[in-house]
C-alpha positions, 0 to 999 in steps of 0.5 A: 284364517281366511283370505277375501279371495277365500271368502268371496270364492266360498260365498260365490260356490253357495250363491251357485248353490242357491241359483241351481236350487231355485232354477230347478224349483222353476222348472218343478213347478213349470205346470205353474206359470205364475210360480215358475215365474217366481222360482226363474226371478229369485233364481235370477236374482242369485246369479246378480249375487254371484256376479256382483261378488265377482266384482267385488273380486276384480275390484280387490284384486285391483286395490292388491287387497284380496289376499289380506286376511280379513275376519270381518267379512267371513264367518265359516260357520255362517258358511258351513251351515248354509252349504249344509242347509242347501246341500239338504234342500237339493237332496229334498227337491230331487223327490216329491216336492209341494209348493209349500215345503220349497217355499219353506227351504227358501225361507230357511236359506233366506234366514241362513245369514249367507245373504249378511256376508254377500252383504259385507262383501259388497260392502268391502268395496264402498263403490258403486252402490253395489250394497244398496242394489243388493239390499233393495233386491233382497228386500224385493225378493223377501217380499215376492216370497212373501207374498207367494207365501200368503198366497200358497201356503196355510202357515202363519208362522212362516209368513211371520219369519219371512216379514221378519227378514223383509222388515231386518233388510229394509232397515238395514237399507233405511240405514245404509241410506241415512 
């Protein structure tokens, strides 16, 4: 069993992860302004993760519930196979890497439910909108790599995986706004 502060860590180490992975494919790709740009703005957009995770730490923490065990926010296998993906992913990207392969690792880390537990997390705290910031930022981001998808890559299924998670995260907004 795990405490929030257990799940709020663990998610935070694997938001780092993916921040340190989409930093390095900025500046394996800096050749690239336009691409390079993309990778800086999704790393970007994982350290808003990690700091509005701690947040929702200190706002636990104040409420003296952080050390309550709490099944619903923290499923450890979503945890263990997003460390496994991303610990996989920047073994790859320390060797030869095409544009395509590292849009298809952040397809994969995209799919990889670690996003639906920062999601729970924020929702933890129904305060200050952090929930809705965070889906219309993965929402956003989902269709920046969408587009770079189109753009960069010949491959129709991964373009229909990646719409996939923009369409599941704008509905999830659609109904957390209704």
């Amino acid at each position: 069993m795990h405490t929030v502060t257990d799940a709020l860590k663990e998610t935070v180490a694997l938001e780092r992860q993916t921040m340190a992975l989409y930093a390095r494919f900025s500046e394996r790709f800096a050749s690239d302004r336009k691409i390079s740009e993309f990778w800086f703005e999704m790393a970007r957009d994982e350290a808003r993760h990690v700091g509005a995770l701690e947040l929702v730490e200190t706002v636990l923490q104040l409420r003296g519930v952080c050390e309550r065990i709490d099944s619903t926010v923290f499923d450890q296998s979503t945890v263990t196979r997003s460390r496994t993906l991303l610990e996989s992913a920047a073994r790859e990207s320390e060797g030869a890497l095409s544009i395509q392969r590292a849009l298809q690792m952040a397809v994969d880390i995209e799919e990889s439910e670690l996003e639906d537990v920062v999601g729970s997390l924020l929702r933890s705290v129904q305060q200050g909108g952090e929930y809705e910031r965070f889906q219309r930022l993965l929402v956003h981001d989902l269709g920046n790599l969408s587009y770079m998808i189109e753009c960069y890559c010949d491959d129709p299924d991964l373009l229909q995986r990646c719409d996939a998670l923009v369409n599941r995260h704008a509905e999830a907004l659609s109904a957390f706004e209704r």
